[in-house]
Each structure stands twice: as C-alpha cells, then as structure tokens.
KOLNU-863514 format. One line per 4 residues: number of its first residue (from 1); for each residue x, y, z of C-alpha. Coordinates in pm, 1 decimal, padded with zeros to 6 digits. Example, Ala and Ser with C-alpha at 12.3 -4.5 7.8 and 13.67 -1.06 7.14 Angstrom:
BEGIN
1) 01230.0/-00450.0/00780.0  01367.0/-00106.0/00714.0 $
This chain:
BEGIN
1) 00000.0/00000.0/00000.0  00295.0/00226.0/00084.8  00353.7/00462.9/-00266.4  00545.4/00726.8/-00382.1 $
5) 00328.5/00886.2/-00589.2  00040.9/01103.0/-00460.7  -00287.4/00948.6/-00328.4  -00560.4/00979.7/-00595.2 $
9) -00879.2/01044.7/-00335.1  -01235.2/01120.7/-00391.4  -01447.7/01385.6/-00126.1  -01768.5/01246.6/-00077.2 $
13) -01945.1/01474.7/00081.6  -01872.4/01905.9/00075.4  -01981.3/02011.5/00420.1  -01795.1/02188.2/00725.7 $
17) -01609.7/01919.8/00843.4  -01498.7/01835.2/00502.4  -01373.0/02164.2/00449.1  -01139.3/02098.3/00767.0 $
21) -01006.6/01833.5/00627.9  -00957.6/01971.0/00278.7  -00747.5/02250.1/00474.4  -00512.5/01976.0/00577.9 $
25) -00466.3/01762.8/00289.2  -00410.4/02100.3/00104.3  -00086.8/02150.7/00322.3  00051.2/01824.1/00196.1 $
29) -00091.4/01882.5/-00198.6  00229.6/01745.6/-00328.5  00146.9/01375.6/-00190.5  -00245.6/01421.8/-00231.2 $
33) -00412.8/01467.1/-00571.3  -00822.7/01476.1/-00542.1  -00961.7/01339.3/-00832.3  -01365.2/01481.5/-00768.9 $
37) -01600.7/01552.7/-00553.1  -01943.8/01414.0/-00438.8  -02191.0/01682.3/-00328.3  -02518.2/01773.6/-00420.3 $
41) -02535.6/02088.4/-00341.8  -02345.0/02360.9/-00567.7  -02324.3/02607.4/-00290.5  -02112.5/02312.9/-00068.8 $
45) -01905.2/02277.0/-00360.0  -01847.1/02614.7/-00419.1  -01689.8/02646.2/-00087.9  -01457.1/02335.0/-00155.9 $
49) -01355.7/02474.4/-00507.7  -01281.7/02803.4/-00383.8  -01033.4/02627.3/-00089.3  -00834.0/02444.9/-00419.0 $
53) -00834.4/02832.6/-00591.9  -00645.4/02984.3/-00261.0  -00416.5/02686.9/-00303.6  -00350.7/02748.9/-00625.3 $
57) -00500.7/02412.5/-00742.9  -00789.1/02331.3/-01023.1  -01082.3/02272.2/-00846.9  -01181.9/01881.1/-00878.9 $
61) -01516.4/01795.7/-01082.2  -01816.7/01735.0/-00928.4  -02080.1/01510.5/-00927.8  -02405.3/01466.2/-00791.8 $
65) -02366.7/01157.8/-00585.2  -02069.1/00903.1/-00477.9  -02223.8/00622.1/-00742.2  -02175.8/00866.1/-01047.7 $
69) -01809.1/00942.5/-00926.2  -01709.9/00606.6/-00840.3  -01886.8/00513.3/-01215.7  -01650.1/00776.1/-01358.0 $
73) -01323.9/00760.4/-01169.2  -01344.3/00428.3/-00957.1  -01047.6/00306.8/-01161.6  -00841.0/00624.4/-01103.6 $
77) -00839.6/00607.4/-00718.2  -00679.8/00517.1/-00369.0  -00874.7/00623.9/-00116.4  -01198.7/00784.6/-00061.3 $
81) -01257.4/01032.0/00261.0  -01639.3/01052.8/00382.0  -01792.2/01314.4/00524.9  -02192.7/01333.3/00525.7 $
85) -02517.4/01317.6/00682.8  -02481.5/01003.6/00898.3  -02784.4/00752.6/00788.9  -02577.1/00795.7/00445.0 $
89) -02197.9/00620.8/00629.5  -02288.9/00297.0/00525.3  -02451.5/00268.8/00164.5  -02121.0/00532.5/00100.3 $
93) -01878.5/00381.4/00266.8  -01944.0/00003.1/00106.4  -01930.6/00119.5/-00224.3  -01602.7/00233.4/-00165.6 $
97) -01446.0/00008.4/-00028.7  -01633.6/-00219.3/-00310.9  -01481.2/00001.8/-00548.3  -01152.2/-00151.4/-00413.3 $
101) -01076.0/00210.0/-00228.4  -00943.3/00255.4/00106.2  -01178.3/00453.2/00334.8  -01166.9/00755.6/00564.1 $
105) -01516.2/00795.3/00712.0  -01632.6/01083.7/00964.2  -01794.7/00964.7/01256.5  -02046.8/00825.6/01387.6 $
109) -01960.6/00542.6/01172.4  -02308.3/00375.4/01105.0  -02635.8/00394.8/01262.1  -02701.9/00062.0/01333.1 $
113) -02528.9/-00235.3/01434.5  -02651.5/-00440.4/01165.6  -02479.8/-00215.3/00934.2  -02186.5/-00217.7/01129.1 $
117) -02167.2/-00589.4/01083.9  -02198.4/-00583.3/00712.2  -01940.2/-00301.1/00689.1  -01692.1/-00540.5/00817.3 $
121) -01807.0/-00761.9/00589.0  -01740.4/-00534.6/00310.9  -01400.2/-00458.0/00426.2  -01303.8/-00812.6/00505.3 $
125) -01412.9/-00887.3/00155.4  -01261.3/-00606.3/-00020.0  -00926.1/-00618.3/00214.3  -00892.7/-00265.1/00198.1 $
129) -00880.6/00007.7/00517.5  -01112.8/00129.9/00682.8  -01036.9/00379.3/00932.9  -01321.9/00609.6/01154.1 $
133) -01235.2/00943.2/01231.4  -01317.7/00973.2/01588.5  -01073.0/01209.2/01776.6  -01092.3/01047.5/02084.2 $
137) -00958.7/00712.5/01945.5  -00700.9/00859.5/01734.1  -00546.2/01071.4/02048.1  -00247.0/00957.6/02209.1 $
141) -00385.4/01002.4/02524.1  -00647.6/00744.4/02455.5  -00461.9/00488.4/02309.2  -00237.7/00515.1/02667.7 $
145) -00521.4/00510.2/02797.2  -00605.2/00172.0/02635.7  -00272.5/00031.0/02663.1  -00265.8/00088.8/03047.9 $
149) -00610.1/-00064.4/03071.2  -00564.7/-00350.4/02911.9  -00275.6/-00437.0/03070.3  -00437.0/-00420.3/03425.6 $
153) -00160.1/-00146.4/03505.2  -00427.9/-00018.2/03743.6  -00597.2/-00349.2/03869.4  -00952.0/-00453.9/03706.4 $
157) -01197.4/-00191.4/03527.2  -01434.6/-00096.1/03820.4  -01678.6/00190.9/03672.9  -01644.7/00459.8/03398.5 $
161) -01867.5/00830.6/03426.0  -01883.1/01010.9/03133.3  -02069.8/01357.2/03043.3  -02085.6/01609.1/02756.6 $
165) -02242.7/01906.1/02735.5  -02291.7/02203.3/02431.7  -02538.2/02478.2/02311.8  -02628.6/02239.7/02083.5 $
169) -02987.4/02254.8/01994.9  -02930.2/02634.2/01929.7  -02695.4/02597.2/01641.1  -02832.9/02290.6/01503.1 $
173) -03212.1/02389.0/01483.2  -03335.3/02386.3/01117.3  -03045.0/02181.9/00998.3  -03001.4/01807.3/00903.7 $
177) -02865.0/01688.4/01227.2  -03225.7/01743.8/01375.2  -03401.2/01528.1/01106.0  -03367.4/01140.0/01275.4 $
181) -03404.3/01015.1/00891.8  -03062.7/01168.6/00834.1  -02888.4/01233.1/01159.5  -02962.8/00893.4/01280.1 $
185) -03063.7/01058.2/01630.2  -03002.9/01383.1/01863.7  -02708.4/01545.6/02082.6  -02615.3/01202.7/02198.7 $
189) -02524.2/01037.3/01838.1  -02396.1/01336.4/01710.5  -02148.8/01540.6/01956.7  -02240.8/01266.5/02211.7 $
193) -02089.0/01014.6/01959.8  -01749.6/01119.3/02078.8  -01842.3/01010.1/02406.1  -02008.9/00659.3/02294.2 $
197) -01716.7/00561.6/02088.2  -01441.5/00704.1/02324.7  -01615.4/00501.3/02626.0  -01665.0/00195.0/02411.4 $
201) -01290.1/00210.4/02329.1  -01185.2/00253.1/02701.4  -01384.6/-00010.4/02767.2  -01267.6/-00299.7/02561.0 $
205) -01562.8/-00504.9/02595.3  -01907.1/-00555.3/02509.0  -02167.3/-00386.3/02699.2  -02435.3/-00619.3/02850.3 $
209) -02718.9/-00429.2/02964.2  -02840.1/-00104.1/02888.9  -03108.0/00149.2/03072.6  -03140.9/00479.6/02889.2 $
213) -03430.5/00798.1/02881.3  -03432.0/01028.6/02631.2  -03527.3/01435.5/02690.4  -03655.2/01560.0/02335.8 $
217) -03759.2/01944.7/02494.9  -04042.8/01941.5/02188.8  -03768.2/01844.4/01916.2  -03756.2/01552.0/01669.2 $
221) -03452.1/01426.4/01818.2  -03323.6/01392.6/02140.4  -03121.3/01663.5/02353.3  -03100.1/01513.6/02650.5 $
225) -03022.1/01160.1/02758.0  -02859.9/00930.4/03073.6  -02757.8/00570.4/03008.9  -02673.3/00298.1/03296.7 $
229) -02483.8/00033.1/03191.1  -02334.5/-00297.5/03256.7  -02013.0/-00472.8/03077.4  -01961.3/-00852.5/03020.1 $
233) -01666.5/-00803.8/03312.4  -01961.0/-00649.7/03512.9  -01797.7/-00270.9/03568.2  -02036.3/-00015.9/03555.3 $
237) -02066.0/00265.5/03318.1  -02280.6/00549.7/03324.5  -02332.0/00863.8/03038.2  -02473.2/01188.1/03048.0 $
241) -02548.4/01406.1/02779.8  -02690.4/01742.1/02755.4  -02742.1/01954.8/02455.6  -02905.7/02278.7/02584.9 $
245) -02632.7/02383.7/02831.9  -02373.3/02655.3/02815.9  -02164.6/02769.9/02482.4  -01897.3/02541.6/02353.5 $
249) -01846.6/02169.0/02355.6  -01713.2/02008.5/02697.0  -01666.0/01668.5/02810.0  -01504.9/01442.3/03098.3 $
253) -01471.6/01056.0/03141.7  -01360.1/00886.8/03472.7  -01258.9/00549.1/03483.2  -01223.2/00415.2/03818.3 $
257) -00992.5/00075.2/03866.2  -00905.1/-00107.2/04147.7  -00570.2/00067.6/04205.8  -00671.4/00389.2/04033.5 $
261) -00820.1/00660.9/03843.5  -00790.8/00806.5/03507.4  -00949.9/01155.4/03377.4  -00990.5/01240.9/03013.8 $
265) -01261.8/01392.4/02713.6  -01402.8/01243.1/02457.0  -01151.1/01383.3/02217.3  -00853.4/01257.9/02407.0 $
269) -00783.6/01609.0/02502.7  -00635.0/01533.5/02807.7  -00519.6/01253.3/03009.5  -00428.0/01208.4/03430.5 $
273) -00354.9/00955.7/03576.6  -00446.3/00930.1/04022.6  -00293.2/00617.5/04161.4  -00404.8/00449.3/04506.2 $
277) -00289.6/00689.8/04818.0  -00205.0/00970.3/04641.3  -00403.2/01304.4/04698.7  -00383.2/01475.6/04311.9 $
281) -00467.0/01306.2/03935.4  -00134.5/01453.3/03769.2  -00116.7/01495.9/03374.1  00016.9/01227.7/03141.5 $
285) 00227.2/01391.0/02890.9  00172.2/01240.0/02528.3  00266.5/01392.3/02193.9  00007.9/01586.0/01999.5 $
289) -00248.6/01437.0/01863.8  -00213.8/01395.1/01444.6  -00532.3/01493.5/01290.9  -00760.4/01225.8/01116.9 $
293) -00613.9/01250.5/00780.8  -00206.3/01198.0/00859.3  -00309.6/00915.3/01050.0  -00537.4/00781.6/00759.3 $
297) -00189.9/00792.4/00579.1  -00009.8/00658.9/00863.9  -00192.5/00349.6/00883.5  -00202.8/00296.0/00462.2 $
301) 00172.5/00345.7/00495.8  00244.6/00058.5/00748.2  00350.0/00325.0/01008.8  00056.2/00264.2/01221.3 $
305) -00205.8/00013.1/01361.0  -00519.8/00141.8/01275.3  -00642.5/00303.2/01594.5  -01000.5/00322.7/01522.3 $
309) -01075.0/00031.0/01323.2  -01476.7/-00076.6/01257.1  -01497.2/-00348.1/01506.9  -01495.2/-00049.5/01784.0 $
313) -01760.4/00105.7/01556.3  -01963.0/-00221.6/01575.8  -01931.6/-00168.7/01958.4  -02059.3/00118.9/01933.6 $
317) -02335.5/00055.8/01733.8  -02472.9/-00198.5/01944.0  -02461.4/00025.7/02283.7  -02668.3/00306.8/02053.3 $
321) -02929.3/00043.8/01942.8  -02946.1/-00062.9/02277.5  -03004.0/00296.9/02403.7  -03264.3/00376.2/02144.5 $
325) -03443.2/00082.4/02223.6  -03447.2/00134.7/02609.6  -03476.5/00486.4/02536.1  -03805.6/00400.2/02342.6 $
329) -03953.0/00164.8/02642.0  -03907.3/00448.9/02914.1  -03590.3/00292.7/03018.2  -03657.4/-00082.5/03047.9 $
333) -03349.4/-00255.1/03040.7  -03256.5/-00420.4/02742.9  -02990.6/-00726.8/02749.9  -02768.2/-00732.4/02444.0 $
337) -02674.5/-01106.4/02326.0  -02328.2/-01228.2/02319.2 $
C-alpha cells in the first residue's frame, strides 16, 4: 500500500467538516491529488472549489452523488474520505471500499449495528482500510489510555462516568442533524458520539445491559439523555449528555480501577492519571495528537495500527441500538446477546 506517488482520493461529501479536512490535505498537496467531488449541493461545492483556488489548485469535478463518481473515476483512485449526513456512512462507505478504495469515514460510523456488521463484511471482503475518524480514538492520550487498561496497570476496570455538554440545539435547529431520517438521532449520536465511541474504546468489551431515557424538549430528536450500563466483566458505566447547556463543547470521562483513576474527554484532550494513596490526578504527557487525515496515511503506509478500526464502531453501534431501544420503552433494560 505504501507509494510514492500522490494518493488519488475522492471527497464524498462538501460540508464543514470536510472543508477541515480539505485545509489539511491542502498543506501536503504534493502527496495528495483529489480526483472529484461528491456533493449535491453547488453552494457546498463552491466552498470546496474556492479552498483548491487559494491553493492554487484546479478545483476537482463534481458530481451529484458518490455512485456517479465512483462510475466515472473508480479506476483512477486510492482512497476515498467521507464526510456526510450520517444515515448515508454505510450505503457510502461500502461502495467504496467495493470500489476496491481505502476509506476515511467521519464519525459516527453507522447507525445501526446491523450495518456495522456488514461493513466489516465489506471490508473483510474487499481487504482494503477502513479507518473512523473519531478524535478520541485517534489521540495519544487514549490509546495510553487503552494500553494501560488492558494491561491491568491499574488493577480490574471498576466503573467509567462520562458527560458532555454544548449549546447544541441552538446551532443545530433547522439543519439536518435534527431530522432522525438523516442524523440517525439527537445530541447524543452526534457530539455525544465522541463520548459513545471514546467510552466503548476505554472499555474494551461488550456492553451487557443497557437502561437509557431520552429528553426531546419538543424536538424531533433527542437533547437530553442518561444511560446505565453494565459490561460482560460487570464494571459499571454510566453517560450523560446534555445539549441545551452553556456555549462550547465540553466533556469528561472517569474510569475508576481497582488501584486507580484516570481523567480524560471524549476527544482525548487530556489525560491524568491518580494512583491508590495519592491526593492529586497529575497529567500524562503524550505527543500531539495527528489529525484524522495523517493518521489515515499513517496506517495505509504501514507506520501505524489502525487506531479506530470498525470493530470499535460495531461496539458502538450496538450500545446506541441498545439505548434507542431502552430509550423508546421508558428505560426498560434491554440485554444485548453475546
């Protein structure tokens, strides 16, 4: 996979978050050549072609949807980097890697766990990469995090607490991430996703029962929610979300083991580390976080294990379809099968 000439990628997808990442590849345009773009609207694109006109580029050529690019240019690619409405991950993300393309894909990365199973399918199939762009799994401080866990460093998992909390429903009012047949739910699956995949990481295990209620405050989609949990190992997790607090995007996740305590976020913006008899959680200090797409080419390189691979995703999945469902039933527990 490793190459020295540049990698040919598509954009699928021409929203804000693609535009970040378009900023960064455009630092590197030497080793990156985009071949087109998937976006329906012409005011998205616009935006995207005018980011290749600072850099002095030709703006790529755009088509309507990801099946008329890959019908196109399928044959003249590498990779493909996803970025869209979330109830559109999967269909997107399987024809790529179908296509024989290695895949970047925003987060969250499916809605349901039954896509998440035949994702993994696809890739297994298609033996290409497929890597989720969570921040919180591709920090440093939560893969230390990880590695410390699962090697007991701090005695057996005992509990994990996790909140976030935005001015969400203000800014997101009127706009696809408040329409469930595109978002794929509320505050909790979309900011709050950081915090489901980041805890299911941490974790390392399946969850085994679930408890969750839902606050909608007269929206389509939730803005509030609280989950109870239970692992297979039988530590306890709990989550809080909240979408109509104070400006800006917070988050902190305790996880208590027998011998002690670690404090992060749900990006992996932080990480400290309390041990048993001592007074203070002191900071870890980690190297900066690379952003999404240097580890992307990290991991195509060889350089890197892929730290967010879809089998955390499926994890994932199955806590949120768990939550729904509980969420749905007033908070009757639901058991998820082995």
């Amino acid at each position: 996979m490793t190459s020295l000439q540049p990698i040919r990628v598509a954009l699928i997808g021409g929203g804000g978050m693609m535009r970040h990442h378009l900023r960064v590849m455009l630092h590197d345009a030497a080793n990156v050549h985009v071949v087109a773009v998937a976006e329906p609207s012409s005011e998205a694109y616009a935006h995207l072609a005018a980011l290749f006109k600072e850099a002095g580029l030709p703006p790529p050529p755009p088509y309507r949807d990801h099946e008329q690019l890959l019908a196109k240019h399928a044959n003249e690619l590498d990779a493909a980097l996803i970025s869209t409405p979330h109830a559109q991950h999967f269909e997107q993300a399987r024809a790529c890697l179908s296509a024989d393309l290695d895949v970047l894909l925003e987060k969250p990365m499916v809605v349901t766990a039954e896509e998440a199973r035949a994702l993994i399918a696809a890739r297994d199939q298609s033996g290409r990469l497929l890597v989720v762009a969570f921040q919180g799994s591709l920090s440093p401080n939560i893969r230390e995090a990880v590695r410390m866990l699962r090697a007991a460093e701090l005695g057996a998992l005992q509990g994990i607490q996790a909140a976030t909390w935005q001015n969400w429903d203000q800014f997101t009012a009127n706009t696809w991430r408040q329409q469930p047949e595109l978002s794929g739910g509320g505050f909790l699956f979309d900011t709050g996703a950081h915090m489901l995949n980041t805890v299911s990481d941490l974790a390392g295990e399946d969850f085994a029962e679930v408890s969750a209620w839902f606050d909608q405050r007269g929206r389509p989609v939730d803005i509030r929610g609280v989950v109870m949990a239970r692992l297979r190992s039988g530590a306890l997790v709990t989550l809080h979300a909240t979408g109509d607090s104070i400006t800006g995007a917070h988050s902190e996740i305790r996880v208590w083991c027998e011998r002690g305590m670690l404090i992060t976020g749900q990006w992996g913006e932080r990480l400290l580390l309390q041990r048993d008899g001592e007074e203070t959680a002191t900071p870890i200090h980690l190297p900066q976080s690379l952003g999404a797409w240097q580890q992307f080419v990290a991991v195509r390189a060889g350089k890197l294990p892929n730290p967010c691979p879809p089998e955390v995703g499926l994890r994932m999945a199955r806590l949120w379809d768990a939550i729904r469902e509980s969420a749905g039933r007033g908070g009757t527990p639901i058991s998820l099968p082995h």
